[in-house]
C-alpha positions as CSV (number, residue, x, y, z in Angstrom):
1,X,83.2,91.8,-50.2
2,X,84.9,95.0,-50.1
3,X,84.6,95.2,-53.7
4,X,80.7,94.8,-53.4
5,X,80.7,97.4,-50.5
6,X,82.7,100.1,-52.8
7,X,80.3,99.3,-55.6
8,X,77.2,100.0,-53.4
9,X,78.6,102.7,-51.5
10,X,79.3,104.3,-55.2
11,X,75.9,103.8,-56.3
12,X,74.3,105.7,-53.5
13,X,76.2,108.2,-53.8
14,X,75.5,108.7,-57.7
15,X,72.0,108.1,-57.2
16,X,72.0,111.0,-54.5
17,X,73.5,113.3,-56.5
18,X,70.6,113.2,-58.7
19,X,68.1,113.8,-55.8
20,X,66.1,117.6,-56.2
21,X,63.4,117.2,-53.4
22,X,62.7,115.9,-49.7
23,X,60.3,113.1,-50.8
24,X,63.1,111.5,-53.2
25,X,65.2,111.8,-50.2
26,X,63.8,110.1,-48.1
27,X,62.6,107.7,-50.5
28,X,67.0,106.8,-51.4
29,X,67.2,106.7,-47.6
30,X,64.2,103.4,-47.2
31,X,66.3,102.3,-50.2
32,X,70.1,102.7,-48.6
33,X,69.9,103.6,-45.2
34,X,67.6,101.1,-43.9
35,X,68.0,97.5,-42.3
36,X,66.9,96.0,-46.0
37,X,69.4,98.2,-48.0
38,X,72.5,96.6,-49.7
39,X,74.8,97.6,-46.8
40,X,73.1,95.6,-43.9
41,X,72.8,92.9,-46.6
42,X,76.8,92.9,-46.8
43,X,77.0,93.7,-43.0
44,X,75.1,90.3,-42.9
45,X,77.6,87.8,-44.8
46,X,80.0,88.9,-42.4
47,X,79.5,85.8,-40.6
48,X,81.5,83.6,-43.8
49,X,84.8,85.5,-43.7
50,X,88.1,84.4,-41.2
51,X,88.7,85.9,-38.0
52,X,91.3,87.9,-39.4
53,X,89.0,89.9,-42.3
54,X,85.9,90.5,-40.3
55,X,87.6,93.5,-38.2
56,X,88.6,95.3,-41.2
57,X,85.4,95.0,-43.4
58,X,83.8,95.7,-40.4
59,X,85.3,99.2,-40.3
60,X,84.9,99.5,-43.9
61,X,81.2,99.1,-43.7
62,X,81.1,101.5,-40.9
63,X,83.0,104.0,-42.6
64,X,80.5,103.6,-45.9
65,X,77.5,104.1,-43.6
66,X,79.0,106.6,-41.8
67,X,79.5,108.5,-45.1
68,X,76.2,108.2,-46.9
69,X,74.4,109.2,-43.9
70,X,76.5,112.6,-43.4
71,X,76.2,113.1,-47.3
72,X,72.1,112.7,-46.8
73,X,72.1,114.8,-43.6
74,X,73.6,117.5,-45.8
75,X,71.4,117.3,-48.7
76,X,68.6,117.2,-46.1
77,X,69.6,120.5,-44.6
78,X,69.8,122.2,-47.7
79,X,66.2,120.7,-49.1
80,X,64.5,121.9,-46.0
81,X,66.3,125.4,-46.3
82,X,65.1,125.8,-50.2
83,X,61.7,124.5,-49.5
84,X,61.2,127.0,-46.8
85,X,62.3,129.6,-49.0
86,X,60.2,128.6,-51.6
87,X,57.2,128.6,-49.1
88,X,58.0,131.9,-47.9
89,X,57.5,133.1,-51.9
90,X,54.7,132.1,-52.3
91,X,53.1,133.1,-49.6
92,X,54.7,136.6,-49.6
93,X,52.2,139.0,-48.9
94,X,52.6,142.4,-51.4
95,X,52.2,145.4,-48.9
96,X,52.1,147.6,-51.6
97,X,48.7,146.6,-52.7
98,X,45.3,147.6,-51.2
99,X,44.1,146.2,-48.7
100,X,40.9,143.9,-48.9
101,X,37.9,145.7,-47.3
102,X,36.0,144.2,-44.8
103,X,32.2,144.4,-45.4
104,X,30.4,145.9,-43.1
105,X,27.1,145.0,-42.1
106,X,24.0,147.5,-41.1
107,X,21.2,147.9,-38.8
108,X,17.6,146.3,-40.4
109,X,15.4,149.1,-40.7
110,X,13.4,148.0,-38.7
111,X,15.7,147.8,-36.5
112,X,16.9,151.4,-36.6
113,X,13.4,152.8,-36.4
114,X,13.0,151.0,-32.8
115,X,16.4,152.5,-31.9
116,X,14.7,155.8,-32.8
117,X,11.8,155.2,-31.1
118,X,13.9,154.0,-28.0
119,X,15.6,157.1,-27.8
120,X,13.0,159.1,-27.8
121,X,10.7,157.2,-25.1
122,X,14.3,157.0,-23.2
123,X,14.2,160.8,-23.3
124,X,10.6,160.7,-21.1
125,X,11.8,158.3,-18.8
126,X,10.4,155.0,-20.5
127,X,12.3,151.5,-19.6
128,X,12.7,148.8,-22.5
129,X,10.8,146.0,-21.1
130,X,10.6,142.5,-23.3
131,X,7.7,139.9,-22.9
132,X,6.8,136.7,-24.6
133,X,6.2,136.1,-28.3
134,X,4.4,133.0,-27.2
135,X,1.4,133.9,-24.7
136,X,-2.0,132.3,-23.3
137,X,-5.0,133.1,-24.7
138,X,-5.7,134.5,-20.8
139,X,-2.7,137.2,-21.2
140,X,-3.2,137.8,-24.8
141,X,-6.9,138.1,-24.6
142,X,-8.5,137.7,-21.3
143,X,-6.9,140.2,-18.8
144,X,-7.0,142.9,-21.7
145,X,-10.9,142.8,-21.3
146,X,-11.7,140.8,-24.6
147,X,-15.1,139.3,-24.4
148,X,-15.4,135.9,-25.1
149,X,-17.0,135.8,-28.0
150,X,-14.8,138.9,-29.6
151,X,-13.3,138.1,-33.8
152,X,-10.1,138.3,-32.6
153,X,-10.2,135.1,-31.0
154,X,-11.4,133.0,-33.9
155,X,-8.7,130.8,-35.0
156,X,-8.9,133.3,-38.9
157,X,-7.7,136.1,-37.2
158,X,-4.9,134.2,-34.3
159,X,-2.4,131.7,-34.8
160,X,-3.2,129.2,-32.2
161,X,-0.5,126.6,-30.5
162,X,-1.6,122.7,-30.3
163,X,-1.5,122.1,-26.9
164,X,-1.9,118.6,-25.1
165,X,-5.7,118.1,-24.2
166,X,-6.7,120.4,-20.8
167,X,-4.2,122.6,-21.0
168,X,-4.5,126.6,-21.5
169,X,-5.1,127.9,-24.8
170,X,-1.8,129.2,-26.2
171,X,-1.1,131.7,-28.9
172,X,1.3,133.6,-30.7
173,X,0.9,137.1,-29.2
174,X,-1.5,139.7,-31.9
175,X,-0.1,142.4,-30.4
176,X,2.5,143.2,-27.6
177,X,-0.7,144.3,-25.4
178,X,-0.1,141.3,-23.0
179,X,3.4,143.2,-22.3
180,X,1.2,145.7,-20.3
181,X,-0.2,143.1,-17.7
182,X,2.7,141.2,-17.2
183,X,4.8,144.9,-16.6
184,X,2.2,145.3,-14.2
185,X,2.5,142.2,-12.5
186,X,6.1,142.9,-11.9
187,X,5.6,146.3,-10.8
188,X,2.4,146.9,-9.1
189,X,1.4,148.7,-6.9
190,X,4.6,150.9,-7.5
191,X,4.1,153.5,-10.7
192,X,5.8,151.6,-14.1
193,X,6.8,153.3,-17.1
194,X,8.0,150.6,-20.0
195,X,8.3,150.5,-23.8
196,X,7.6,146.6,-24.8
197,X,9.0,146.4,-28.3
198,X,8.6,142.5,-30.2
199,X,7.5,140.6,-33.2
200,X,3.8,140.0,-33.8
201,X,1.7,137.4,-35.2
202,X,-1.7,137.4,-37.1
203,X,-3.6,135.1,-39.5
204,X,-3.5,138.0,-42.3
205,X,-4.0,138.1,-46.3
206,X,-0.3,139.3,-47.2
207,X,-0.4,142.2,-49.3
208,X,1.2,145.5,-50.0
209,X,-0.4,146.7,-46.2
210,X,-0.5,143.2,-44.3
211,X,2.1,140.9,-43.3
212,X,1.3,137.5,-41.3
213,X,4.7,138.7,-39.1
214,X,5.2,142.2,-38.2
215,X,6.7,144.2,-35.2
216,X,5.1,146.3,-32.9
217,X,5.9,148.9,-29.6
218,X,3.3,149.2,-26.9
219,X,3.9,151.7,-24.2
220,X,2.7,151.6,-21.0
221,X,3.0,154.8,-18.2
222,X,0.5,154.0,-14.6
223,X,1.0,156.4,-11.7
224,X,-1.4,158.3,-10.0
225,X,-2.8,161.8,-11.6
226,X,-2.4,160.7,-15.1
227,X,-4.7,162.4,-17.5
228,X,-5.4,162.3,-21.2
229,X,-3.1,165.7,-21.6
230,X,-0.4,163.9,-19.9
231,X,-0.7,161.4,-23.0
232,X,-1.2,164.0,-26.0
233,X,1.4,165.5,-24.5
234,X,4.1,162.7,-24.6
235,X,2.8,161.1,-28.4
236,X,3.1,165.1,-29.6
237,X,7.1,164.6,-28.0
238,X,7.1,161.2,-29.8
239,X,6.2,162.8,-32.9
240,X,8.4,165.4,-32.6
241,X,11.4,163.5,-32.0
242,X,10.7,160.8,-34.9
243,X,9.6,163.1,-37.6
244,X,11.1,166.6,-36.3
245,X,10.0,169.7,-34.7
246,X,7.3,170.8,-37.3
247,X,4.9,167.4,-36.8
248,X,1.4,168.4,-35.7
249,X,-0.9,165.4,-33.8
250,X,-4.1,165.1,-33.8
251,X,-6.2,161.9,-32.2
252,X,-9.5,160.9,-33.1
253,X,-12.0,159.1,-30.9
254,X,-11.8,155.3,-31.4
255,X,-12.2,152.2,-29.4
256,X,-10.1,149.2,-27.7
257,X,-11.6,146.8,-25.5
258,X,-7.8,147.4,-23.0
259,X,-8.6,151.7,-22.9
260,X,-11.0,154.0,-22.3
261,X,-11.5,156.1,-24.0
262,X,-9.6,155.2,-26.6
263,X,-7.9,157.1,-29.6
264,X,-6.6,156.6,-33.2
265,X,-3.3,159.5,-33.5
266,X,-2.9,160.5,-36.7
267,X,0.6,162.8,-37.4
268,X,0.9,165.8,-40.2
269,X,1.9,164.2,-43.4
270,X,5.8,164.7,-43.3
271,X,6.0,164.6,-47.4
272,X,3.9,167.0,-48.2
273,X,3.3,168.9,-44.8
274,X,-0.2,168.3,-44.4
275,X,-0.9,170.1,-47.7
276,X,-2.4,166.8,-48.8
277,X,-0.3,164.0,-51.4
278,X,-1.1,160.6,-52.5
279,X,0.6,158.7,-49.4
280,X,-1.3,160.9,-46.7
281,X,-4.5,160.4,-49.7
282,X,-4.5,163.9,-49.9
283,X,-5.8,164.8,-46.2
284,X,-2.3,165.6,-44.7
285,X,-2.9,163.5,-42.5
286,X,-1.3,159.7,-41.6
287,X,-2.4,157.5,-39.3
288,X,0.5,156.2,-36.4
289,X,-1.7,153.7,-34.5
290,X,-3.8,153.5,-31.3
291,X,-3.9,154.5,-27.9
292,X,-6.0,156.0,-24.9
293,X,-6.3,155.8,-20.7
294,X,-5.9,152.2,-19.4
295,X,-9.5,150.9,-18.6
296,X,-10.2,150.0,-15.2
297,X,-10.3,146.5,-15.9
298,X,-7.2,146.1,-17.4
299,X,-5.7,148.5,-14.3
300,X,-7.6,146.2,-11.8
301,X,-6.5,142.9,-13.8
302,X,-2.8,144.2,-13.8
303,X,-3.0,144.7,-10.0
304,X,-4.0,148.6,-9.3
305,X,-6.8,149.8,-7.7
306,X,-8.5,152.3,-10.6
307,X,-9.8,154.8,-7.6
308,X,-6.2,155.5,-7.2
309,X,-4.1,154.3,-9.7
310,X,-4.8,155.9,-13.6
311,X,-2.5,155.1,-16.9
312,X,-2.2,155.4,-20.6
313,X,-1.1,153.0,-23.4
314,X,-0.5,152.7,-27.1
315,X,0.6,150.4,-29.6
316,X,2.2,151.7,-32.7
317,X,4.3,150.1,-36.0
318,X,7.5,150.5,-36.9
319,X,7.3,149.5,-40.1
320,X,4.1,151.4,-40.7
321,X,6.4,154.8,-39.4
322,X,8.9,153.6,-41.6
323,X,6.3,153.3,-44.6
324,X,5.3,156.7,-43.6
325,X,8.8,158.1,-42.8
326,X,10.5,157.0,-46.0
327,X,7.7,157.4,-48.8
328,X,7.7,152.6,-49.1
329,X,5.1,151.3,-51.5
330,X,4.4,147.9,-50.1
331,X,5.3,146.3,-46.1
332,X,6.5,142.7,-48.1
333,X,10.2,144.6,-48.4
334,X,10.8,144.8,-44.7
335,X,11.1,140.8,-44.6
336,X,12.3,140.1,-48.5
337,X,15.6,139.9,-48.4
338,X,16.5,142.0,-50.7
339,X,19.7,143.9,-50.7
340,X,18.9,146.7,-53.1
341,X,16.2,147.7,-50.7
342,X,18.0,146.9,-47.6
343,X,21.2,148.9,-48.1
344,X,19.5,152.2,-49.4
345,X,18.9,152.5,-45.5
């Protein structure tokens, strides 16, 4: 038996000598170390020898196990230490070399242009105020003193929202109008002053001057004493701080069933300026949007008395002063996607 026990203890040892990496160590040590390996096979015909032998291959086996295990326990230690070096290689990092830039992202135009306009309406005491994209036709419509029977409310021109039978007609807002009755609401009867910026919605022909999904600022000033001047005066600021000092305005009578009167503002052509090109159509002229005193209806519907309480309002595009700003061809690029137009701004 003590022959055998040499013999295995020899064989072990040969067969971890040849043994280069943790998983083949631990593999010899299921195959040696383990209660199915050769040694607690010998340990077990320890039960046929005399009284007097058993002590002494008793200690040899001890000895044998005692030695494999601190011969695998030093290969161990050294496996881990080289494998941890070799981890440390490769995952070295080079400090020499140049850094990786980050990518950094930028401000839709859109975007920026309503940062713009922010700032300037800031300037004249204007609060960013945010209403619904989703509205009733009573806020959209209704309380802006749309007749009943006006195109806008055809289901061609709106996108309408299936509602459960009885309830309120729901849209998706054409304009951020609705914004001016619900600032009132929240304000009246004290004097507001907001700038409702948002997305729009309309059942448009896309092309290279319509989009289905466009954005839109309406502003909104109701105090008492509020005149037409008071309003040419701030869009002439507006203008002034989008385009620069040299923009002229002009506005030219229009009508909206929310104002009266009402205006279309048109703003020197800042290409050619105003000698007449083919973006201002050679008149030196381009049109911003509309505006004009808040009719008494709307004033009333809001929650001021008219006898006392007088306001103006507007609602321009900022992709329209972008178009205008920046010379674009065609209003599809704001929403395409596409990098080689987005990053040129």
């Amino acid at each position: 038996m003590i022959e055998q026990l040499e013999l295995a203890e020899k064989q072990a040892l040969a067969e971890l000598g040849g043994v280069s990496n943790l998983d083949a160590l631990r593999a010899w040590k299921s195959t040696y170390l383990a209660k199915s390996g050769p040694l607690a096979e010998i340990s077990r015909g320890m039960g046929k020898l005399s009284a007097e032998e058993r002590p002494q291959v008793g200690q040899r086996i001890n000895a044998a196990k005692q030695a494999l295990q601190r011969s695998y326990d030093e290969l161990e230690q050294r496996l881990t230490s080289e494998a941890r070096v070799a981890e440390l290689e490769r995952d070295r990092v080079d400090v020499t070399l140049p850094g990786r830039p980050v990518h950094a992202g930028r401000l839709h135009l859109v975007t920026q242009v309503l940062r713009d306009i922010e700032r300037v309406f800031g300037t004249m005491g204007f609060t960013v105020w945010e209403s619904p994209e989703v509205e009733t036709d009573e806020y959209n419509y209704g309380l802006l003193n749309f007749p009943e029977d006006h195109p806008a409310r055809d289901m061609q021109d709106t996108f309408f929202v299936k509602m459960p039978p009885g309830s309120p007609k729901v849209v998706l807002r054409s304009h951020t109008s609705p914004g001016q009755i619900r600032a009132m609401h929240r304000f009246a009867p004290e004097p507001v002053r907001v700038l409702l910026p948002g997305k729009c919605y309309r059942s448009e022909q896309v092309t290279a001057r319509h989009e289905m999904q466009f954005t839109q600022f309406e502003f909104l000033a109701v105090g008492r004493n509020i005149t037409m001047g008071d309003l040419k005066g701030m869009l002439d600021a507006f203008a002034k701080g989008i385009y620069g000092a040299e923009t002229e305005v002009r506005l030219r009578p229009s009508y909206f069933p929310f104002t009266e009167p009402s205006a279309e503002m048109d703003v020197s052509c800042n290409l050619c300026k105003g000698k007449g090109c083919r973006m201002c159509k050679y008149t030196g002229w381009l049109e911003i949007g509309g505006c004009g005193m808040v009719h008494p209806v709307v004033l009333r519907n809001g929650g001021y008395d008219p006898a006392e309480f007088s306001g103006f309002a507007g609602g321009f595009g900022p992709e329209r002063i972008a178009i205008m700003k920046y010379g674009i061809d065609d209003i599809r690029w704001f929403n395409s996607a596409d990098l080689r137009f987005l990053e040129q701004f």
